[in-house]
C-alpha positions as CSV (number, residue, x, y, z in Angstrom):
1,X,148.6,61.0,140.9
2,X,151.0,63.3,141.6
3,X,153.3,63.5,144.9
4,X,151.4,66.3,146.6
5,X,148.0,64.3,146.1
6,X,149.7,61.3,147.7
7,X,148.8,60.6,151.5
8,X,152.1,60.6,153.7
9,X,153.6,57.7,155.7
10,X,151.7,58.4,158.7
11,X,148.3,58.7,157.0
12,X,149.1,55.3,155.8
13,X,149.7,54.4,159.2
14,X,147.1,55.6,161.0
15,X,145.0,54.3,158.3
16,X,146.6,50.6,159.1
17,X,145.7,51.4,162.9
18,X,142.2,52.4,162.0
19,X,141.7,48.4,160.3
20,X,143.2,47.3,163.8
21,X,140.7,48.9,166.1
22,X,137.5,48.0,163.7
23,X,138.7,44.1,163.9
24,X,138.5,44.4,167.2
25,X,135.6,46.4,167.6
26,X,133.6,43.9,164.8
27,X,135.3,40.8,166.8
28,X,134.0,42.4,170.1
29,X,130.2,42.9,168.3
30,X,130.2,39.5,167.3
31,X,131.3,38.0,170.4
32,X,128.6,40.1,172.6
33,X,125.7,39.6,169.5
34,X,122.4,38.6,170.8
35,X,120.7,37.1,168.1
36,X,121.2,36.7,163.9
37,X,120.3,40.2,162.7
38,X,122.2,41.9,166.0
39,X,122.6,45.5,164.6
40,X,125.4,46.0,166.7
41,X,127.6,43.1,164.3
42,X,125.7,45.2,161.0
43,X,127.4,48.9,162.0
44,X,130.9,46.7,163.0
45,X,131.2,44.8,160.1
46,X,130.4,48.5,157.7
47,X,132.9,50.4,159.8
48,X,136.0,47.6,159.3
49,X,135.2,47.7,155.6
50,X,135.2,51.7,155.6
51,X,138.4,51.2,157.7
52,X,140.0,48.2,155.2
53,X,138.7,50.6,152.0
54,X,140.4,53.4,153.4
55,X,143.3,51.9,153.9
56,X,143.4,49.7,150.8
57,X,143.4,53.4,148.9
58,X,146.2,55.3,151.2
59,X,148.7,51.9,150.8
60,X,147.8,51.7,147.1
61,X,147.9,55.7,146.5
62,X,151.3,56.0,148.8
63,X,153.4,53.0,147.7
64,X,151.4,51.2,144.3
65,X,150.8,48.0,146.5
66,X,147.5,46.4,147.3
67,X,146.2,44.4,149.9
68,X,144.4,40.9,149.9
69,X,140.9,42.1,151.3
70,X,138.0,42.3,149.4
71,X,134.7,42.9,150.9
72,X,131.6,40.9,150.0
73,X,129.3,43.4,147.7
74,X,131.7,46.2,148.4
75,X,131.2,47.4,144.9
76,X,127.1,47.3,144.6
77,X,127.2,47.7,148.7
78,X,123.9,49.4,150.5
79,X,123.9,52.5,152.4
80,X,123.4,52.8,155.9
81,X,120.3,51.4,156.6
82,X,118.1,54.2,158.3
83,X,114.8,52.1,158.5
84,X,112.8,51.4,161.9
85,X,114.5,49.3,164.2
86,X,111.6,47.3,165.2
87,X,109.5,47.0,161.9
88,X,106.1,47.1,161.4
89,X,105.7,45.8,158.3
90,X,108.2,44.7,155.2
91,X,108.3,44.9,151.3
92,X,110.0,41.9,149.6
93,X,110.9,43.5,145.8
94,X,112.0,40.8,143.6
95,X,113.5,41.3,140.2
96,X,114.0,38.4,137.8
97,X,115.5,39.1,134.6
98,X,114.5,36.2,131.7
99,X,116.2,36.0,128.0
100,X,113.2,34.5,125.5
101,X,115.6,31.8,123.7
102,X,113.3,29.3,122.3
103,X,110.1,31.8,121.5
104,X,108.2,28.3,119.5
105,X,108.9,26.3,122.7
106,X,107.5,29.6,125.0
107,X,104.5,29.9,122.5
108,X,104.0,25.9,122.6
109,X,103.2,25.6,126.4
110,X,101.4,29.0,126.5
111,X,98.8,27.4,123.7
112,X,98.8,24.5,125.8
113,X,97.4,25.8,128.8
114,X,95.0,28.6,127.2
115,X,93.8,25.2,125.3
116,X,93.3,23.8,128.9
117,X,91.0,26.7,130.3
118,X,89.5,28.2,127.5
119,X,88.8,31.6,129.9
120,X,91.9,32.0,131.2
121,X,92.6,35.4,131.4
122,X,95.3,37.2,129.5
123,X,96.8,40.6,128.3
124,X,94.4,41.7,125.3
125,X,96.8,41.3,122.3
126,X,95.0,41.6,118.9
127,X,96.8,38.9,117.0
128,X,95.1,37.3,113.5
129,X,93.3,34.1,113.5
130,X,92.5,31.4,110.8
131,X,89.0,31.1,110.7
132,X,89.6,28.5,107.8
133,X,90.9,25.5,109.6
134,X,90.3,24.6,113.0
135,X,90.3,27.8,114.7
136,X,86.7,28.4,115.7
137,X,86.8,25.1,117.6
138,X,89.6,26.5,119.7
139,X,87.8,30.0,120.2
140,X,89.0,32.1,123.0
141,X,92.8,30.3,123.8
142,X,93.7,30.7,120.2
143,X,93.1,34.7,120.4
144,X,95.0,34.7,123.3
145,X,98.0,32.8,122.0
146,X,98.1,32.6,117.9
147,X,101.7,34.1,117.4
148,X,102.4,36.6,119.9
149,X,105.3,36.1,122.6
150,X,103.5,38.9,124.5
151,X,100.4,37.2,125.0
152,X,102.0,33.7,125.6
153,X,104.3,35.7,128.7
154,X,100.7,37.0,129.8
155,X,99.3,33.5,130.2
156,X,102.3,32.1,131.6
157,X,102.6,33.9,134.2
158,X,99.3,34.5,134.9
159,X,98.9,30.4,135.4
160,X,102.4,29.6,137.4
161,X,103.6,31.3,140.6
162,X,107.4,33.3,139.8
163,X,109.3,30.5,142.0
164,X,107.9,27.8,139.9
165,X,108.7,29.3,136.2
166,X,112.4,29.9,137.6
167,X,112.7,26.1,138.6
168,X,110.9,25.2,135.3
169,X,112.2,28.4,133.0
170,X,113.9,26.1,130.5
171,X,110.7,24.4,129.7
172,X,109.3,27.8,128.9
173,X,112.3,28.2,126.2
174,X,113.5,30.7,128.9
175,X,117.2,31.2,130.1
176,X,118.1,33.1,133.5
177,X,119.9,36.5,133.9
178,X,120.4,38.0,136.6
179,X,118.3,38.3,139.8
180,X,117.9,40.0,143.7
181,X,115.7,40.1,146.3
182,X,115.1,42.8,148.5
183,X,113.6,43.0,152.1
184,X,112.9,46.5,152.8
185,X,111.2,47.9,156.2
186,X,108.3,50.0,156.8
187,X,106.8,51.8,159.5
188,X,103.3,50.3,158.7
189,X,101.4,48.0,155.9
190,X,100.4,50.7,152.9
191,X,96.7,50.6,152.8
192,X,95.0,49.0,149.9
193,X,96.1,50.2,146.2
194,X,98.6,53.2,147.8
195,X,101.2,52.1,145.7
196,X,99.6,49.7,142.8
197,X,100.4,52.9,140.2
198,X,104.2,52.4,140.9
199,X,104.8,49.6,142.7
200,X,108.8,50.1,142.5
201,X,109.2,54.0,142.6
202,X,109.1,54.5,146.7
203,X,111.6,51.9,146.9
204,X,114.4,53.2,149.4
205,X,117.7,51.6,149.9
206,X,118.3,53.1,153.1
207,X,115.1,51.5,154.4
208,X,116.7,47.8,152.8
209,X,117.0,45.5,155.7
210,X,118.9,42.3,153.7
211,X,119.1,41.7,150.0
212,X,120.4,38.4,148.2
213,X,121.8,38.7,144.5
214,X,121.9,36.1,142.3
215,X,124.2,36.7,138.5
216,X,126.7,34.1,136.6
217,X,129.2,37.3,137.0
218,X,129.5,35.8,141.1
219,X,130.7,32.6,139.5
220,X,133.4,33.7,137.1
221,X,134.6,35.4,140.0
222,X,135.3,32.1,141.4
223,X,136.7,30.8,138.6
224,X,139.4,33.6,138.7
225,X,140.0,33.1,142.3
226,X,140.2,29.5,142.0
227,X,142.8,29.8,138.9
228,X,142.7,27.6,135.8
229,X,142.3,24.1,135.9
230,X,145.5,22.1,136.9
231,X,145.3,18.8,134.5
């Protein structure tokens, strides 16, 4: 950066005053909070890390030093939320993400429980059948199965609720990636099959009211902050 880019001293001061006056304010919320989800703690604790951001970038941009904050999510942080303050209604979205590593294992319980309920219902996968052996016996759960990971992911999670594959995913030949939740406001419940045709494509950050992310990235960043292993 060059030295007319660079903030002065007393931008870098005032920016230091700034972080000051949001601890205080943010101290002040939380001390006069009436209840878990008090908005008043939300818009305290987003203008001290605007304030801490801001002057994490003058102090670094001014004099090549750093400071020691970091704010949770900073990086993947929501925007202001702009949803109702007394919802109606919410939208939970939940993504899961799944790496197939053991596709025989997957295909192994999937067979097992089309062989249970022969009618189970499944995606409609044309997959070839030996009509030599013992195949005809097995009828209906053997077209749904035979070879075809697609089918056997249709069956699974047709017959288990999502909470109980991830507690049970390495049965399944699975292995967990990342995942979030998101509760999201609303105005009032959609009616009936408004948004089955794309489920996902009104969703709104700004309308997000509290999200939880889980990934394996949140515990290497332990690891580094904890340091290497003293033995």
């Amino acid at each position: 950066m060059s030295d007319a880019a660079q903030p002065t001293a007393a931008e870098v001061r005032a920016a230091a005053e700034a972080v000051k006056v949001a601890l205080d304010r943010h101290l002040d919320a939380v001390e006069r909070r009436t209840g878990d989800d008090d908005p008043a703690v939300y818009d305290a604790f987003n203008e001290l890390a605007a304030a801490a951001e801001a002057y994490d970038e003058r102090l670094y941009d001014r004099y090549d030093e750093v400071t020691p904050f970091e704010i949770p999510g900073s990086d993947d942080s929501l925007p202001p939320y702009t949803g109702p303050e007394e919802p109606n209604a919410v939208s939970v979205l939940i993504r899961r993400d799944y790496a197939v590593v053991e596709p025989q294992r997957l295909l192994a319980q999937a067979q097992r429980i089309a062989d249970a309920d022969p009618d189970i219902d499944a995606p409609v996968i044309e997959v070839e059948v030996d009509t030599d052996n013992d195949a005809e016996e097995r009828g209906n759960a053997v077209a749904i199965v035979g070879g075809s990971v697609h089918a056997a992911l249709g069956v699974l999670f047709g017959e288990y609720e999502p909470d109980e594959i991830a507690s049970r995913h390495k049965e399944f030949g699975l292995e967990e990636g990342d995942s979030t939740l998101w509760v999201a406001a609303a105005e009032d419940l959609p009616e009936p099959g408004e948004w089955l045709n794309a489920p996902f494509e009104q969703a709104d950050p700004q309308q997000v009211v509290c999200r939880f992310d889980v990934s394996s990235v949140f515990d290497d960043e332990f690891d580094e902050a904890d340091g290497p292993d003293q033995t």
